[in-house]
BANUGU-307233 format. One record per residue: residue number from 1; x, y, z of N, C-alpha, C, O in turn. Coordinates in pm, whole numbers. Atoms other than C-alpha are relative to their C-alpha. Example, Ala and Ser with C-alpha at 12.3 -4.5 7.8 and 13.67 -1.06 7.14 Angstrom:
! BANUGU-307233
[node 1,[89,-119,0],[1230,-450,780],[90,120,0],[194,118,66]]
[node 2,[-82,-119,-6],[1367,-106,714],[-77,109,73],[-26,220,90]]
This chain:
! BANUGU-307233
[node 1,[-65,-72,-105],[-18555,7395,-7806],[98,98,-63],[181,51,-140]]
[node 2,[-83,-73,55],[-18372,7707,-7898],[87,46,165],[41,77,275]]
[node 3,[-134,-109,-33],[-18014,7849,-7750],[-8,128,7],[-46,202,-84]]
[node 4,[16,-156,-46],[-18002,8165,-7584],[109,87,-134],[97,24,-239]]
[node 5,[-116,-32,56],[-17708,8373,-7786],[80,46,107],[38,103,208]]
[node 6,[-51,-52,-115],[-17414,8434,-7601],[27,140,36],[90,201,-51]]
[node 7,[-10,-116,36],[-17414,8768,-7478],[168,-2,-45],[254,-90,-45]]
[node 8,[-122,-80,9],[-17126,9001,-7573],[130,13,92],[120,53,208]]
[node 9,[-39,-42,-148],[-16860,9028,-7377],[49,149,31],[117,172,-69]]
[node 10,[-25,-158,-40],[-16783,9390,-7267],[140,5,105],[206,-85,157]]
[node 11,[-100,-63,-75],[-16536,9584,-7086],[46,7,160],[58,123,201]]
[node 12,[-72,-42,-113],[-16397,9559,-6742],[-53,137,35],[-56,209,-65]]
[node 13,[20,-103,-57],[-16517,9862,-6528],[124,-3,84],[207,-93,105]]
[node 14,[-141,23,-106],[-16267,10010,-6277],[-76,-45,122],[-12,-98,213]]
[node 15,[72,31,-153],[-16500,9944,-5995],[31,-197,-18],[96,-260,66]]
[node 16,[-36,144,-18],[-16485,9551,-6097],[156,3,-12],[187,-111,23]]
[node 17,[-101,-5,-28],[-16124,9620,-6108],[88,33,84],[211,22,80]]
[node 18,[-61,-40,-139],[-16075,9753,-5776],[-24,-86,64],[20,-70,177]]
[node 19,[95,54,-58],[-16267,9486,-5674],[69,-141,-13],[16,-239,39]]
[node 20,[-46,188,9],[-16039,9150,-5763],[103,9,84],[143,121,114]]
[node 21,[-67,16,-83],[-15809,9035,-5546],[202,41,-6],[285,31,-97]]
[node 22,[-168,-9,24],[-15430,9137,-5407],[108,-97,16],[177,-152,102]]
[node 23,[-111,162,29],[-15236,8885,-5588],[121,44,-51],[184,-25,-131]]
[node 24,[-128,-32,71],[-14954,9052,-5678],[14,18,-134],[115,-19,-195]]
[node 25,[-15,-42,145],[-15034,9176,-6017],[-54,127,-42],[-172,161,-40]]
[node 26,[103,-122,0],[-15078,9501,-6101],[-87,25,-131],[-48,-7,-243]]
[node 27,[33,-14,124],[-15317,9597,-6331],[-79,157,-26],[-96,236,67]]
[node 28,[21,-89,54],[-15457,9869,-6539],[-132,17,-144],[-131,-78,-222]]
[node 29,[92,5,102],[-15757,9963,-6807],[45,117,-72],[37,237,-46]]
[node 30,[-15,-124,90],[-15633,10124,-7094],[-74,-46,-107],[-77,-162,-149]]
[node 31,[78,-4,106],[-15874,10230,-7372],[-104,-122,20],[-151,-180,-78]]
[node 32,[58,155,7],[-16071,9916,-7225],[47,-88,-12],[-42,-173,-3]]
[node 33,[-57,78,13],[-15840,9686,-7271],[63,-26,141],[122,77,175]]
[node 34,[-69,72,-150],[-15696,9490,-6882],[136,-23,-77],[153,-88,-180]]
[node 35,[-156,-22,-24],[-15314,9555,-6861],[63,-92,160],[63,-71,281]]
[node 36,[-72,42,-128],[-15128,9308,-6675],[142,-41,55],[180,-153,21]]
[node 37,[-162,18,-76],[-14753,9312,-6476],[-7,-96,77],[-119,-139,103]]
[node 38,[-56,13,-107],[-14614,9154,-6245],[19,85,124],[85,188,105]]
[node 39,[-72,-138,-92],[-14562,9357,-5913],[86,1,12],[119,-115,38]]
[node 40,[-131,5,-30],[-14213,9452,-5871],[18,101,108],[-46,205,92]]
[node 41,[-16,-124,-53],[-14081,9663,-5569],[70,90,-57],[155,68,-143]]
[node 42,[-77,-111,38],[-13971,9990,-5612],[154,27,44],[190,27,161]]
[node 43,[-99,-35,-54],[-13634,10074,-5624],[57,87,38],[22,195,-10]]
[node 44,[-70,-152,-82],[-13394,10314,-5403],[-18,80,-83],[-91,157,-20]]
[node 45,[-5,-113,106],[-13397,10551,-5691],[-151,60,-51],[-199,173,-58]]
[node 46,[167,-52,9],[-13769,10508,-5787],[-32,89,116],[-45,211,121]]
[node 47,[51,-63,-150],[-13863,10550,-5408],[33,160,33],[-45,247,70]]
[node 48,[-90,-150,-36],[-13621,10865,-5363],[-31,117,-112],[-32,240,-105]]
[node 49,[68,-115,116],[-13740,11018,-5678],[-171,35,84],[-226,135,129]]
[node 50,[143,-35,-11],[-14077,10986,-5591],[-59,45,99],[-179,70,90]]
[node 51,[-2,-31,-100],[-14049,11090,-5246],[4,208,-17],[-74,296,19]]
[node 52,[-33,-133,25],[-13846,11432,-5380],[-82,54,-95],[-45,161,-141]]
[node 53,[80,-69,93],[-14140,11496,-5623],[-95,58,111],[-114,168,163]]
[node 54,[116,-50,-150],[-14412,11453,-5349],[48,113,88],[-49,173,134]]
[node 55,[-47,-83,-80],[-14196,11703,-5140],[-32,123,-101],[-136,188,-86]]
[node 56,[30,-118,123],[-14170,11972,-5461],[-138,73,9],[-184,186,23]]
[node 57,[179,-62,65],[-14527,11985,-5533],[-93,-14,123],[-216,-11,110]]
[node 58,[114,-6,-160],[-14669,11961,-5121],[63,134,17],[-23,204,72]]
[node 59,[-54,-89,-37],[-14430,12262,-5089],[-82,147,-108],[-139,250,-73]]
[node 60,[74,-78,105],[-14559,12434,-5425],[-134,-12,34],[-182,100,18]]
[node 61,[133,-20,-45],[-14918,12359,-5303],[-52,75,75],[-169,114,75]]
[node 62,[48,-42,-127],[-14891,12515,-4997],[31,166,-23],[35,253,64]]
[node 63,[-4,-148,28],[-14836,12842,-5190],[-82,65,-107],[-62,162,-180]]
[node 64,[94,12,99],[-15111,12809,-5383],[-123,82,66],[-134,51,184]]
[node 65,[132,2,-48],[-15449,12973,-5305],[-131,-64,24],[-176,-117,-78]]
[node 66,[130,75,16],[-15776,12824,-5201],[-45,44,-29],[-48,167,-31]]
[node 67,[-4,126,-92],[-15937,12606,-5217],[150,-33,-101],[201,34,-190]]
[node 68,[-90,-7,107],[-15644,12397,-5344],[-20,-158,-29],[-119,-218,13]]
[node 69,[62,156,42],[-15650,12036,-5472],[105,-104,101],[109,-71,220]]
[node 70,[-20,106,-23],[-15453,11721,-5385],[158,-88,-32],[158,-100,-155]]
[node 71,[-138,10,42],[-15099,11594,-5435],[-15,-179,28],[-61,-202,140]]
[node 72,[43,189,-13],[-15138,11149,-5444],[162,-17,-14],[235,73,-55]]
[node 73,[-87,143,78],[-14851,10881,-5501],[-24,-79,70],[-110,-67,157]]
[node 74,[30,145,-8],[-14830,10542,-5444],[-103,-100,-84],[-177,-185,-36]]
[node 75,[63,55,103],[-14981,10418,-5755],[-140,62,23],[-232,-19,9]]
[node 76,[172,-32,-12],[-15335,10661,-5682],[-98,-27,-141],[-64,-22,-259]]
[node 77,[49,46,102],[-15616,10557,-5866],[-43,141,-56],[-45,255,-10]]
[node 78,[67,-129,120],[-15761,10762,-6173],[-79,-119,-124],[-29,-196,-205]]
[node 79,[77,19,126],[-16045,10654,-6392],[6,121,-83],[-91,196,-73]]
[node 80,[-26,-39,102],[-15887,10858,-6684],[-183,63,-94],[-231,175,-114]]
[node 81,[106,6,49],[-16216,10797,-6853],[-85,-105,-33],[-45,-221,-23]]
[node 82,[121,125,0],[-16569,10601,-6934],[58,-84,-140],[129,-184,-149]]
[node 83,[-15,81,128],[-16553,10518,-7295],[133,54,-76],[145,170,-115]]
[node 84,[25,134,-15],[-16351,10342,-7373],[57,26,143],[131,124,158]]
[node 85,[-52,-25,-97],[-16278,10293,-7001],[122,1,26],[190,-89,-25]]
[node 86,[-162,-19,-22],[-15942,10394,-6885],[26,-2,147],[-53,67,212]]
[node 87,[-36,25,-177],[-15813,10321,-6511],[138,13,21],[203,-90,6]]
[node 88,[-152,49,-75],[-15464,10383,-6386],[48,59,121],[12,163,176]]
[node 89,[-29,-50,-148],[-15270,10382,-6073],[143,97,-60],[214,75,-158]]
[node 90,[-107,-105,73],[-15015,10680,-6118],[140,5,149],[133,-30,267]]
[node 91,[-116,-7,-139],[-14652,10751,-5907],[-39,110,75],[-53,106,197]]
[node 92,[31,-130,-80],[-14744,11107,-5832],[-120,46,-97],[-146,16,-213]]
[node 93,[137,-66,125],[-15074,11317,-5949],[10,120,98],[75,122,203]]
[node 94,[52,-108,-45],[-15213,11670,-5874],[-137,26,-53],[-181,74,-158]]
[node 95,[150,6,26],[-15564,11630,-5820],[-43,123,-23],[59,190,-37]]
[node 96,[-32,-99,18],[-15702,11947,-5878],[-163,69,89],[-271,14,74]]
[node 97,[137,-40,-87],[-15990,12139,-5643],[-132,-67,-13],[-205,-150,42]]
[node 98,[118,53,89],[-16234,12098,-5846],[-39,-196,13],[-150,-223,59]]
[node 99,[-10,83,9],[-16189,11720,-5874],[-34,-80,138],[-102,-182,144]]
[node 100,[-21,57,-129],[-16134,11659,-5483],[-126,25,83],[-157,-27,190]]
[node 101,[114,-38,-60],[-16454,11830,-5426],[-104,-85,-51],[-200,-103,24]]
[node 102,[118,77,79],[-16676,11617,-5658],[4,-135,77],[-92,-183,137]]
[node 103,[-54,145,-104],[-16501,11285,-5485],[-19,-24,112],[56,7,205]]
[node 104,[2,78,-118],[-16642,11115,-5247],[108,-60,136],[198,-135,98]]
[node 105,[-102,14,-3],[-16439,11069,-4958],[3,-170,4],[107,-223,-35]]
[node 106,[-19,149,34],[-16498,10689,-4956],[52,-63,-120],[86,-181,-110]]
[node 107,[-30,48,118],[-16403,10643,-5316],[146,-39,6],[232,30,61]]
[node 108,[-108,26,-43],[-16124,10442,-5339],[81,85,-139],[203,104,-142]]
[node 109,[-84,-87,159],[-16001,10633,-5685],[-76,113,-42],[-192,116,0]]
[node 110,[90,-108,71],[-16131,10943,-5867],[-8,1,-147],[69,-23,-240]]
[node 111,[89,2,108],[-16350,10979,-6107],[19,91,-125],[-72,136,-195]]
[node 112,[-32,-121,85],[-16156,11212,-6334],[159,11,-28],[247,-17,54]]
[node 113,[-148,14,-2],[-15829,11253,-6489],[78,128,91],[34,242,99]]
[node 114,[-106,-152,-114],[-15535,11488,-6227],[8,94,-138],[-16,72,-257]]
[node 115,[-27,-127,75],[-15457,11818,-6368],[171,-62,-19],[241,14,-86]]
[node 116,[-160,25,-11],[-15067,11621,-6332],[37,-128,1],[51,-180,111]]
[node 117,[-88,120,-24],[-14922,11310,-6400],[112,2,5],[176,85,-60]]
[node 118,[-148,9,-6],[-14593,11193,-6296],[8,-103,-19],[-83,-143,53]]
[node 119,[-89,80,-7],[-14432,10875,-6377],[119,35,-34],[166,116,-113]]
[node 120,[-120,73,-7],[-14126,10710,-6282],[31,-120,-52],[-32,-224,-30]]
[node 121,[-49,117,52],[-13911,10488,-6485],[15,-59,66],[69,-6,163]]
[node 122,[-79,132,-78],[-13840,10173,-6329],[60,-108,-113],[27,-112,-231]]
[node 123,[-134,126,100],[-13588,9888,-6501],[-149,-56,-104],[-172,-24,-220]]
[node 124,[154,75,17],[-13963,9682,-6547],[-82,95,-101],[-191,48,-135]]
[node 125,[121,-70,111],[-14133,9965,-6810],[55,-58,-92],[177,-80,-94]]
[node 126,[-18,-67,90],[-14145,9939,-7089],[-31,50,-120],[-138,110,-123]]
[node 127,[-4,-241,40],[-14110,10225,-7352],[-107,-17,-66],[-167,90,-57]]
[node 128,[100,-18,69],[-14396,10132,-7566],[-135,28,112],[-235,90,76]]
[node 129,[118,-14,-88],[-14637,10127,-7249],[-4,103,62],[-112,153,92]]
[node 130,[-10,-127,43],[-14473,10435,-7185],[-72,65,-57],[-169,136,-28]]
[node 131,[89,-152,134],[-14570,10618,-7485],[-161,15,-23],[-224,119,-44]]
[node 132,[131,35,-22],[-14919,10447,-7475],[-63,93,127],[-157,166,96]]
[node 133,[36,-76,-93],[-14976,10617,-7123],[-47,77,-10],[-163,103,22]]
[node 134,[-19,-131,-16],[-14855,10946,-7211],[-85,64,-94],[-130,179,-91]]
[node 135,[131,-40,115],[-15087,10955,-7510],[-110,0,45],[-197,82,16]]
[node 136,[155,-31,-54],[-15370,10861,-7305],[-29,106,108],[-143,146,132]]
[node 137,[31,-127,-82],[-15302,11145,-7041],[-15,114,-73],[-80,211,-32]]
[node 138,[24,-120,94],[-15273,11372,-7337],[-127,33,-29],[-186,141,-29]]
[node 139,[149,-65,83],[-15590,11324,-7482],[-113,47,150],[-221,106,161]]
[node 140,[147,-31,-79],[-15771,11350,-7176],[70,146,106],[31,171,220]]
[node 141,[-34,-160,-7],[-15579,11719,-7125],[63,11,134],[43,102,214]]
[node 142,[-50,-42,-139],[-15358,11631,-6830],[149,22,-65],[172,-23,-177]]
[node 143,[-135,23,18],[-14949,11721,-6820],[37,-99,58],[-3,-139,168]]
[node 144,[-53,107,-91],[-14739,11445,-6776],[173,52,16],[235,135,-49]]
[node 145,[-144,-1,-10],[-14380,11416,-6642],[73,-128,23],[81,-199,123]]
[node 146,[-63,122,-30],[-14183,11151,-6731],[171,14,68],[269,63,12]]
[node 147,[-153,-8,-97],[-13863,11136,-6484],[79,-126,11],[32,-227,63]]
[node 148,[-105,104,30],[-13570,10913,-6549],[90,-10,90],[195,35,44]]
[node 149,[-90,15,-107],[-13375,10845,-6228],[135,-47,-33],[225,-28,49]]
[node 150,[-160,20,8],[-13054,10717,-6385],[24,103,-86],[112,181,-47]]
[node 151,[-82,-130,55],[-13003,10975,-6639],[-73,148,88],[-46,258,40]]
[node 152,[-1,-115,-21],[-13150,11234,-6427],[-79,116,-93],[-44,234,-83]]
[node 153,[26,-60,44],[-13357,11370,-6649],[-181,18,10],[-253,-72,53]]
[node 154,[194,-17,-2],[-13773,11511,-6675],[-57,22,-183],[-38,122,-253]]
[node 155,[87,-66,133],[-13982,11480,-7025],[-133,95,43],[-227,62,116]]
[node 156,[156,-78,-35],[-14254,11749,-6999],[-93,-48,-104],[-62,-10,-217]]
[node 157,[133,-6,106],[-14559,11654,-7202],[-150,88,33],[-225,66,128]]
[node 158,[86,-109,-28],[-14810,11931,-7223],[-113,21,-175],[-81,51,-290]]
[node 159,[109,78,155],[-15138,11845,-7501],[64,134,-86],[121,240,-59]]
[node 160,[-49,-96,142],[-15065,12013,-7831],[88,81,31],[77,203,27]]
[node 161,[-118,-97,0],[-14744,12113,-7761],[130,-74,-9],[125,-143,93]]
[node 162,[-93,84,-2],[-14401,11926,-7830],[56,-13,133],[74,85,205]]
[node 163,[-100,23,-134],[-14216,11764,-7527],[118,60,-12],[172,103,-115]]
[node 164,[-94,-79,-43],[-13948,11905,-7334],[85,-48,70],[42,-70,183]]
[node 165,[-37,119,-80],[-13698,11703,-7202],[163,115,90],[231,204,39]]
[node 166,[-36,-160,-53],[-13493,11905,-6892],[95,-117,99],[38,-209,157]]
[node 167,[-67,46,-78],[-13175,11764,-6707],[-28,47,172],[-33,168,193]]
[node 168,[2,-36,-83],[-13222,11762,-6341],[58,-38,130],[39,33,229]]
């Protein structure tokens, strides 16, 4: 009698990751690898930041020409990319025409990285998962903005180009 071998085990998709249950943990696929927190609520400062971004950039949209794309928060999903798979829920994004048109509207996430990331610090980051992020929005050619609600301040990250860090 011979033993099968066991397969391999492989990677988490985001679809099986949209797909497990809401237990209060958030999670995330970076580079293929399942990222997992705790949920914590957001605080007055997160919330109010992330409120006055969404306002900024629905206002800047609406002076935009069509077609025009998409403005998300509340953790929207983004499959980043396939290999290795990448999945994350973001505070604010700017989907971008192009993107919103390919997307299904049933899809619960899109299939492509935003032309814009935004995170918000909260007490709960931290900085190494940070920098991990901001590297993976880099390579896959989006800007990010990291915004710091107690000091008030925005890092710009923009691919091959040094950050910019801007009191506000």
């Amino acid at each position: 009698m011979s033993l099968a071998a066991p397969s391999p085990s492989r990677a988490m998709t985001a679809e099986e990751l949209m797909a497990l249950p809401e237990d209060g943990v958030d999670r995330e696929l970076i580079r293929g690898a399942l990222r997992k927190r705790p949920r914590t609520l957001s605080s007055r400062n997160h919330s109010e930041t992330q409120a006055s971004v969404v306002h900024l950039l629905k206002n800047w949209l609406h002076l935009q020409p069509s077609p025009r794309g998409k403005i998300h928060s509340a953790q929207a999903g983004f499959r980043l990319r396939r290999e290795p798979e990448s999945f994350v829920g973001i505070d604010v994004a700017y989907a971008s025409a192009e993107l919103v048109a390919k997307t299904d509207q049933a899809s619960p996430f899109y299939d492509g990285p935003p032309v814009l990331a935004v995170e918000i610090l909260s007490p709960s980051d931290r900085h190494e998962d940070v920098v991990e992020k901001v590297k993976l929005y880099l390579d896959v050619e989006t800007v990010v903005w990291v915004l710091d609600p107690d000091f008030k301040t925005v890092s710009i990250h923009r691919p091959g180009q040094p950050p910019e860090t801007l009191n506000v």
